[in-house]
Each structure stands twice: as structure tokens, then as C-alpha cells.
Gaussian input, Z-matrix of N, CA and C with variables (Angstrom, degrees):
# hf/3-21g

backbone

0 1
 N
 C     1     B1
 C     2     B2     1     A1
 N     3     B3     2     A2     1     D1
 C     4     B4     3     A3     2     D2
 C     5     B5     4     A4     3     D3
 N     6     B6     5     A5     4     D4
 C     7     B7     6     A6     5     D5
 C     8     B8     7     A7     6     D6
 N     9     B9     8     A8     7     D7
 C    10    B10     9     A9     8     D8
 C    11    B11    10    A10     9     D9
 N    12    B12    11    A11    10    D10
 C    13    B13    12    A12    11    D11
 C    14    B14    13    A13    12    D12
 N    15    B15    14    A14    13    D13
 C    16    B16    15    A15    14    D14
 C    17    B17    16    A16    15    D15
 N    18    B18    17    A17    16    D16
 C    19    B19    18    A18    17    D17
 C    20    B20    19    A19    18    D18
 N    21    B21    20    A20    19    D19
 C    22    B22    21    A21    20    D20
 C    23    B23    22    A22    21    D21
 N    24    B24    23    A23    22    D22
 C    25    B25    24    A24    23    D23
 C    26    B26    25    A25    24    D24
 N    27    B27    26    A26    25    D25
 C    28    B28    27    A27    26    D26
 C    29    B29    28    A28    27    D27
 N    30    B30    29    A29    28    D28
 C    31    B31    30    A30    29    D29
 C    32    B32    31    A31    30    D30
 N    33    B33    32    A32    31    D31
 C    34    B34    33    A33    32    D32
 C    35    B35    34    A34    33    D33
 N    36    B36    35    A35    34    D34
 C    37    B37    36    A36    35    D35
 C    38    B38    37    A37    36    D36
 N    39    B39    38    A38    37    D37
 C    40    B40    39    A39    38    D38
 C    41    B41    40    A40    39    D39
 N    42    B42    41    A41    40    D40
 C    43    B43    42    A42    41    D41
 C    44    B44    43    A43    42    D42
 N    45    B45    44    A44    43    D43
 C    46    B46    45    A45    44    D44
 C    47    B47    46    A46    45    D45
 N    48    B48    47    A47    46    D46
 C    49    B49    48    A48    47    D47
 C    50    B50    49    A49    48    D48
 N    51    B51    50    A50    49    D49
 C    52    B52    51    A51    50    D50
 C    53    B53    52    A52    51    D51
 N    54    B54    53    A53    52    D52
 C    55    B55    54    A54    53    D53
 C    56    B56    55    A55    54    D54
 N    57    B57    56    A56    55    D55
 C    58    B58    57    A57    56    D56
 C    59    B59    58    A58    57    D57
 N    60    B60    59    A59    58    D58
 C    61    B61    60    A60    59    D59
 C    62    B62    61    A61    60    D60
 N    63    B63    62    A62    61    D61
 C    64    B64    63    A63    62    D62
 C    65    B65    64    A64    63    D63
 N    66    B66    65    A65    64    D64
 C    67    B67    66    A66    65    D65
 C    68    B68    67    A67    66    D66
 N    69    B69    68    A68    67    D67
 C    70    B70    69    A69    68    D68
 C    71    B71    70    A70    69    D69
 N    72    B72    71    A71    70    D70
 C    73    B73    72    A72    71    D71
 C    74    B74    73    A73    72    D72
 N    75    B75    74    A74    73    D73
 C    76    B76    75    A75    74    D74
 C    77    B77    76    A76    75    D75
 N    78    B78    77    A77    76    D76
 C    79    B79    78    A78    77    D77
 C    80    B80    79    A79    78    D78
 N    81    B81    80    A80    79    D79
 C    82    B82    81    A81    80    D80
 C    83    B83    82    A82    81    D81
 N    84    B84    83    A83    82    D82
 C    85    B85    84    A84    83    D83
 C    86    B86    85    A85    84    D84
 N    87    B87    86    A86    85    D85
 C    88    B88    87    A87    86    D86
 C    89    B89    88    A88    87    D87
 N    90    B90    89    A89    88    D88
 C    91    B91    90    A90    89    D89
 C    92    B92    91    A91    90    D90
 N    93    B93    92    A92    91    D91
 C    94    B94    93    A93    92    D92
 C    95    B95    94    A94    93    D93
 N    96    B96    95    A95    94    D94
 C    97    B97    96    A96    95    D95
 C    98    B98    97    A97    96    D96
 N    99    B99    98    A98    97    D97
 C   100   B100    99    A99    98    D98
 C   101   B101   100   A100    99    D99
 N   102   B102   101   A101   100   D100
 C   103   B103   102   A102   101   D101
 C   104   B104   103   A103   102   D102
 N   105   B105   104   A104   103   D103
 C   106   B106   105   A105   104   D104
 C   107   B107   106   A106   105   D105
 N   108   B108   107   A107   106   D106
 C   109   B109   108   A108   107   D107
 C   110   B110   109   A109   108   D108
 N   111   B111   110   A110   109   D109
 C   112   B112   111   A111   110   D110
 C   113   B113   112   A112   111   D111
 N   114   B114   113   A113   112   D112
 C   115   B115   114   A114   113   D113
 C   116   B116   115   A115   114   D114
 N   117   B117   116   A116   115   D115
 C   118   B118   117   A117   116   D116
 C   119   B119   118   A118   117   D117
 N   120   B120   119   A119   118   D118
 C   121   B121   120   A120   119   D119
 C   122   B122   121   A121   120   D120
 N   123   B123   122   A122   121   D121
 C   124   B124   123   A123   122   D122
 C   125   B125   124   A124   123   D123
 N   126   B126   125   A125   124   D124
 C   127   B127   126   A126   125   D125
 C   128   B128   127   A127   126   D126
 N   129   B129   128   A128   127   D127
 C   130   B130   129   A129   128   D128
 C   131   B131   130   A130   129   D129
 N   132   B132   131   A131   130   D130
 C   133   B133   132   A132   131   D131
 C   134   B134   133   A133   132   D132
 N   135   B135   134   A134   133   D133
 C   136   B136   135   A135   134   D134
 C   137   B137   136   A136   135   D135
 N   138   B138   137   A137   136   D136
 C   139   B139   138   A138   137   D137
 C   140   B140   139   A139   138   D138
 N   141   B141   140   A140   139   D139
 C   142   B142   141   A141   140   D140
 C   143   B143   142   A142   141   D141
 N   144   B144   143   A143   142   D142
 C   145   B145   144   A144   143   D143
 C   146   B146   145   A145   144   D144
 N   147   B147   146   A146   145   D145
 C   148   B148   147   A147   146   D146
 C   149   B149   148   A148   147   D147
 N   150   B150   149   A149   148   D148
 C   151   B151   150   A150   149   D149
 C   152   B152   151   A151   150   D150
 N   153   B153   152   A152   151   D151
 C   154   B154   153   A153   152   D152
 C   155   B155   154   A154   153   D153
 N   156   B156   155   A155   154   D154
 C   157   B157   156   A156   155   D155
 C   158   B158   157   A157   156   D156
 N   159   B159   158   A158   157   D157
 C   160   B160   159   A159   158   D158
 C   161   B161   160   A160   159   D159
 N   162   B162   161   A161   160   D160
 C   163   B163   162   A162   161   D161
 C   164   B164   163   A163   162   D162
 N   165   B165   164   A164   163   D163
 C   166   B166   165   A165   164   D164
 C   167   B167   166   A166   165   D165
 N   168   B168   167   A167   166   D166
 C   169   B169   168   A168   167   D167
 C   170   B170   169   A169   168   D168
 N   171   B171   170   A170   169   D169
 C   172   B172   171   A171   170   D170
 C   173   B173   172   A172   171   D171
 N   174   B174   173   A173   172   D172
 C   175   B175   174   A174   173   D173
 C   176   B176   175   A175   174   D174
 N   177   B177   176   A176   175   D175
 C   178   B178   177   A177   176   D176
 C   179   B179   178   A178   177   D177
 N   180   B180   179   A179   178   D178
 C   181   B181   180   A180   179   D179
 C   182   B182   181   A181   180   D180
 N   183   B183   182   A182   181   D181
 C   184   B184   183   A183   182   D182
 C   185   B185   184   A184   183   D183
 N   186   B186   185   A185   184   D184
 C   187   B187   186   A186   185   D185
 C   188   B188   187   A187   186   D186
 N   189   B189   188   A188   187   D187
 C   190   B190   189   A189   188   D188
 C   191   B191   190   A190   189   D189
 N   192   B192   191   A191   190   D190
 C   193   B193   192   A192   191   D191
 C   194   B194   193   A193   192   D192
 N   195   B195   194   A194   193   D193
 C   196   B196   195   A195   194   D194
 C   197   B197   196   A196   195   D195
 N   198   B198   197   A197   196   D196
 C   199   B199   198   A198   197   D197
 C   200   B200   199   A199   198   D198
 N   201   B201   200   A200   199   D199
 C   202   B202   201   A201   200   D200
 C   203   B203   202   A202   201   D201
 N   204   B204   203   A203   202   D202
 C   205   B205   204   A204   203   D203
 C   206   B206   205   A205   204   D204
 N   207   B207   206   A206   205   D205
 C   208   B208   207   A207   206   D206
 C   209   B209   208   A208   207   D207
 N   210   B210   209   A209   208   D208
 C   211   B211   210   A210   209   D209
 C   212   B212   211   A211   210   D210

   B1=1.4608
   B2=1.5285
   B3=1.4815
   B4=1.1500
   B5=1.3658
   B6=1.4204
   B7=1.5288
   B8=1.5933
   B9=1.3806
   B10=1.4699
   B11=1.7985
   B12=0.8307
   B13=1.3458
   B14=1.5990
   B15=1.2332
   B16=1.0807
   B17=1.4782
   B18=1.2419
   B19=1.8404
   B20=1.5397
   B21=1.7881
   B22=1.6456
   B23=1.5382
   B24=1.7125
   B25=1.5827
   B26=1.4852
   B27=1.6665
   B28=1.6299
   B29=1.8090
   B30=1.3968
   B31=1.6619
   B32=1.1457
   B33=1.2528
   B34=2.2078
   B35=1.4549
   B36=1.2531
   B37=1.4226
   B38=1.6297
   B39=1.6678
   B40=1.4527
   B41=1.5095
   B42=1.6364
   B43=1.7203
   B44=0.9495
   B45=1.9261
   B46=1.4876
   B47=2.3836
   B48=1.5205
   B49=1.4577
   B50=2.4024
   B51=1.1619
   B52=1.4025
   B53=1.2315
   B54=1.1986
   B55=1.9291
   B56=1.2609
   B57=1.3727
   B58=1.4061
   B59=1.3113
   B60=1.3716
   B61=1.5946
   B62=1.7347
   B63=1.0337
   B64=1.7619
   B65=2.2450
   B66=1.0313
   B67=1.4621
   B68=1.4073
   B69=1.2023
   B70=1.5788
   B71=1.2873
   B72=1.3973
   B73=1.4456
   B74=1.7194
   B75=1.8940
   B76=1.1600
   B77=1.8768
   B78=0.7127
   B79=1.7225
   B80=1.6490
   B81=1.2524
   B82=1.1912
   B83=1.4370
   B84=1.6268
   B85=1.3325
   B86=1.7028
   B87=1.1667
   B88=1.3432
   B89=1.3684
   B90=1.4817
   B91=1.5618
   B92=1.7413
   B93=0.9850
   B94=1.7105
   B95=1.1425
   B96=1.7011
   B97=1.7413
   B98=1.8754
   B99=1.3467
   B100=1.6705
   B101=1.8647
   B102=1.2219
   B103=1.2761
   B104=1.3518
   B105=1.4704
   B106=1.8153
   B107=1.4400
   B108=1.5556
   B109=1.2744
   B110=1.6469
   B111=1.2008
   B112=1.5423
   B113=1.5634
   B114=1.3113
   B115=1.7078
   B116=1.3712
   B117=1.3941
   B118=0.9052
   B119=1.6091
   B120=1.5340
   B121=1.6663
   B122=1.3031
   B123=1.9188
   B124=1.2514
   B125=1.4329
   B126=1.5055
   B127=1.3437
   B128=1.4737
   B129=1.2773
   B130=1.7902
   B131=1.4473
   B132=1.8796
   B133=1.6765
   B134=1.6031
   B135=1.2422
   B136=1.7320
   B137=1.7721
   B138=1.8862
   B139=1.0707
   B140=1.5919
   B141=1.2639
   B142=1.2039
   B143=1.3095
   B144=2.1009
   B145=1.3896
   B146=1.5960
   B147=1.6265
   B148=1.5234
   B149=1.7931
   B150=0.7531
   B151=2.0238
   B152=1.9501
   B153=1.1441
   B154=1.4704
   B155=1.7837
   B156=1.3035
   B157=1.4422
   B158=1.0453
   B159=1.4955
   B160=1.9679
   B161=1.9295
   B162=0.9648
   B163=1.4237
   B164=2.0992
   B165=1.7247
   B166=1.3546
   B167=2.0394
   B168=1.3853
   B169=1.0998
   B170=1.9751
   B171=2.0051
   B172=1.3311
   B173=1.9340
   B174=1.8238
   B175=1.0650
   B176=1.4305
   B177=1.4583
   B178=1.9445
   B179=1.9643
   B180=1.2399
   B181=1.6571
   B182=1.7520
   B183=1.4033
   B184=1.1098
   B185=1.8465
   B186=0.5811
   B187=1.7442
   B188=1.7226
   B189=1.2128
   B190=2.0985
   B191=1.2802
   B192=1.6078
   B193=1.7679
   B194=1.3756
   B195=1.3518
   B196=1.7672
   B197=2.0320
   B198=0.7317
   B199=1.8011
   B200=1.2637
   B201=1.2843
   B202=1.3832
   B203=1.7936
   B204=1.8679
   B205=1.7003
   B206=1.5941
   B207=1.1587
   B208=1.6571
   B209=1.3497
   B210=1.2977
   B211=1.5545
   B212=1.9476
   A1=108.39
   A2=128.12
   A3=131.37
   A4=107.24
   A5=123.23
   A6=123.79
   A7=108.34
   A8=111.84
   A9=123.14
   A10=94.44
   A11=160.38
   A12=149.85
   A13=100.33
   A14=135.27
   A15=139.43
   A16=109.78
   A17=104.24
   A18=120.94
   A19=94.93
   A20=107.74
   A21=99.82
   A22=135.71
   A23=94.79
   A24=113.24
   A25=104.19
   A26=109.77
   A27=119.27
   A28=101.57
   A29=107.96
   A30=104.65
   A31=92.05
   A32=136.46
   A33=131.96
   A34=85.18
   A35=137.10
   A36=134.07
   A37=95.89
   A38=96.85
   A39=99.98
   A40=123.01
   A41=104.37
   A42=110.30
   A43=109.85
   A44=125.72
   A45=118.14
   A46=121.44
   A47=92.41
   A48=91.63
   A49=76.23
   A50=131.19
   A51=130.04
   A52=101.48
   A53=140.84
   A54=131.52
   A55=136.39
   A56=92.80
   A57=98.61
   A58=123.89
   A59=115.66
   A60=135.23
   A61=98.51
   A62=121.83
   A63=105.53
   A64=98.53
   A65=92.38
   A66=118.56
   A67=119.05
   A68=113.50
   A69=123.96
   A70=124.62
   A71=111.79
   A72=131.63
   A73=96.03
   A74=98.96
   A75=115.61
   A76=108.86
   A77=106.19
   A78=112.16
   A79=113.75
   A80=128.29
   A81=133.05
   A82=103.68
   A83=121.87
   A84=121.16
   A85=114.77
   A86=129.37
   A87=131.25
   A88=108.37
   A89=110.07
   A90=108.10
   A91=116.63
   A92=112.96
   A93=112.47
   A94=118.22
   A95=98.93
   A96=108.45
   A97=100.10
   A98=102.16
   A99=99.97
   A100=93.89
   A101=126.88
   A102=133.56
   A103=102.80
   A104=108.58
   A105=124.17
   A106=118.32
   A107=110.15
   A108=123.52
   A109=125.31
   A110=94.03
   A111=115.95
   A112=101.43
   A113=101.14
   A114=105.01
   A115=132.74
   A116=117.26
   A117=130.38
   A118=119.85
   A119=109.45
   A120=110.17
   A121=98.94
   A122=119.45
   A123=102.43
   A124=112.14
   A125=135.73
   A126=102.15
   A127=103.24
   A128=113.40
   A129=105.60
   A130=97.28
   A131=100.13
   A132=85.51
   A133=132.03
   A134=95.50
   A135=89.21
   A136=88.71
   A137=89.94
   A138=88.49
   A139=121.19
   A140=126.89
   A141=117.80
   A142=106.60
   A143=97.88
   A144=105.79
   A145=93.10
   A146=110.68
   A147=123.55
   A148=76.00
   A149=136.96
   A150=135.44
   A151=114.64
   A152=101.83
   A153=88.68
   A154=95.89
   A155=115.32
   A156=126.49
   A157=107.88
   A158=122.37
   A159=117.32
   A160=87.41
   A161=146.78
   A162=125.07
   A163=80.56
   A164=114.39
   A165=83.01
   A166=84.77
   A167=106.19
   A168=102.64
   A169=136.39
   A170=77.56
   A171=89.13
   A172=98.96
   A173=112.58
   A174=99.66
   A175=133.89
   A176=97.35
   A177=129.47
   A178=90.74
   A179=93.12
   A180=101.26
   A181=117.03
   A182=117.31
   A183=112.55
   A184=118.91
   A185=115.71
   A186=115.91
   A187=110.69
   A188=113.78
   A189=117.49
   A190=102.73
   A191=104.98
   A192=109.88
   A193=103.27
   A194=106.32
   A195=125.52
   A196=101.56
   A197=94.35
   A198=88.60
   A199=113.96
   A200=125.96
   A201=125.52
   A202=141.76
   A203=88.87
   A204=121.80
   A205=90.60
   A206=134.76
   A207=121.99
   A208=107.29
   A209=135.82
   A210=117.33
   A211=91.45
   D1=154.71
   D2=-161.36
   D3=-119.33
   D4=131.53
   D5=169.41
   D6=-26.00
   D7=170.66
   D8=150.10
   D9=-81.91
   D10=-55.47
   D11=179.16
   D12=-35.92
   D13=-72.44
   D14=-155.61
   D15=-58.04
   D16=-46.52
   D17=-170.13
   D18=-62.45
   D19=-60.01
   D20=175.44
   D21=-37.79
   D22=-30.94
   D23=-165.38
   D24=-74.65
   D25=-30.66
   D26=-166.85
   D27=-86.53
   D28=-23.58
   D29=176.62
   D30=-77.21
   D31=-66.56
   D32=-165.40
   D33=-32.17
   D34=-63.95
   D35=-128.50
   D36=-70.85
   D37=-49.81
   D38=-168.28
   D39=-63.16
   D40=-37.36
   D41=175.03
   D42=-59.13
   D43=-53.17
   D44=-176.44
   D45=-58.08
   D46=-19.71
   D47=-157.71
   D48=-82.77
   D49=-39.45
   D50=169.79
   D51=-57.42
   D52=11.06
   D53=-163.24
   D54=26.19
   D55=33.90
   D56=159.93
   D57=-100.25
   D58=162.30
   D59=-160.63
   D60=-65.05
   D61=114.38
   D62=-177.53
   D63=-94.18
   D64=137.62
   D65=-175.46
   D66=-142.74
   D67=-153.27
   D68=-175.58
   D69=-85.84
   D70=5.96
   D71=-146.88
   D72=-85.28
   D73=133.14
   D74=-167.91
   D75=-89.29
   D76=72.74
   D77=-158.94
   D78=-156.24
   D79=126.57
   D80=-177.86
   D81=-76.78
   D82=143.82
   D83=156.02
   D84=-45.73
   D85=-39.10
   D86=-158.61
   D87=-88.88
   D88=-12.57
   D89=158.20
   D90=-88.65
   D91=-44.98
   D92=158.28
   D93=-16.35
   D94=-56.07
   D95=-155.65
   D96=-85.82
   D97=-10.80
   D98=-176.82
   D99=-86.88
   D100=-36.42
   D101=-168.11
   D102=-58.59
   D103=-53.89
   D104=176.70
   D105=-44.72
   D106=-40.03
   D107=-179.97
   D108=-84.28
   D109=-19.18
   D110=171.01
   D111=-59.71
   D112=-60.78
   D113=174.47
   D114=-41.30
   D115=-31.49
   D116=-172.62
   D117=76.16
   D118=1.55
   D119=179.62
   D120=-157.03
   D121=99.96
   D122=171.93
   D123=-85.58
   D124=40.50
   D125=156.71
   D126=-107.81
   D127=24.64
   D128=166.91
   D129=-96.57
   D130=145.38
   D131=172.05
   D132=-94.92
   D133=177.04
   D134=-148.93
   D135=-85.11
   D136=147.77
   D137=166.40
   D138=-143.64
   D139=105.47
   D140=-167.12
   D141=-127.19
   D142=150.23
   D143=176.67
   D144=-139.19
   D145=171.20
   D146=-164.87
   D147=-119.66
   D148=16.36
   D149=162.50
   D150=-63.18
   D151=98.19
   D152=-168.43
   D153=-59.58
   D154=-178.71
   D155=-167.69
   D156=-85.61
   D157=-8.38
   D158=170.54
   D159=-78.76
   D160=-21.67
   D161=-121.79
   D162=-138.07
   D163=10.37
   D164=-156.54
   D165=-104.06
   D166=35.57
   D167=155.54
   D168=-48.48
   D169=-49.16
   D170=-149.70
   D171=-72.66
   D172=-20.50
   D173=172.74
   D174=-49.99
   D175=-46.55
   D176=167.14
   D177=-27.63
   D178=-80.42
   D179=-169.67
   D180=-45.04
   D181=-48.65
   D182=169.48
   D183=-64.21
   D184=-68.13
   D185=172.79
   D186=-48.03
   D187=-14.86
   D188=166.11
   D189=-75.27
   D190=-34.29
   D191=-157.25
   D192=-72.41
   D193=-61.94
   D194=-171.76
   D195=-62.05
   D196=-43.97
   D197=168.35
   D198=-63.27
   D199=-49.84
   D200=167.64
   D201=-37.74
   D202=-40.26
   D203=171.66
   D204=-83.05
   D205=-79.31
   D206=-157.39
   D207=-76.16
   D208=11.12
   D209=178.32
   D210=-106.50

């Protein structure tokens, strides 16, 4: 059986070798890679939210806002 150090060390490896940003993020690589496949095209990037579709207003608004400040 493998530390929690070790297991952590084998997810960094896996997010960075998928190119993603490795962080604090509570999420297994092997769910990523099922999410990707869900899509049916991993070279689009993934994008997921738990916002049901009445509520995915407020995403709309945040991603107008933050484009607005860095452009």
C-alpha cells in the first residue's frame, strides 16, 4: 500500500503529463480523464460545473466580469 504522499506524488505527475495546472484540487486524475471522455473530444477543454441550468446564469456573469478586468 502506498503513502498518501506517494499517491499525491503519482496524481501531480498525471495532471502535469494531461497539462493541467497541478494545485490543491480535490479530484483524481482518473476522474478528469473519464470527464474528457464523456465529451467525446479530449482536445476541447474540459469544462465542468455542478450549477444546475436555472442557476448557470451566474457562471455567464462571472467569466463577462473577469474578462472585462484582464482584457
Amino acid at each position: 500500500m502506498s503513502s498518501p504522499g506517494e499517491e499525491t506524488a503519482i496524481e501531480i505527475e498525471r495532471f502535469a503529463r494531461r497539462g493541467y495546472a497541478v494545485s490543491d484540487a480535490n479530484i483524481r486524475s482518473a476522474r478528469v480523464y473519464r470527464m474528457q471522455a464523456e465529451t467525446g473530444d479530449s482536445s476541447l477543454p474540459l469544462e465542468y460545473s455542478t450549477l444546475p441550468p436555472e442557476d448557470e446564469w451566474i457562471s455567464d456573469l462571472v467569466l463577462v466580469t473577469w474578462a472585462k478586468e484582464e482584457g
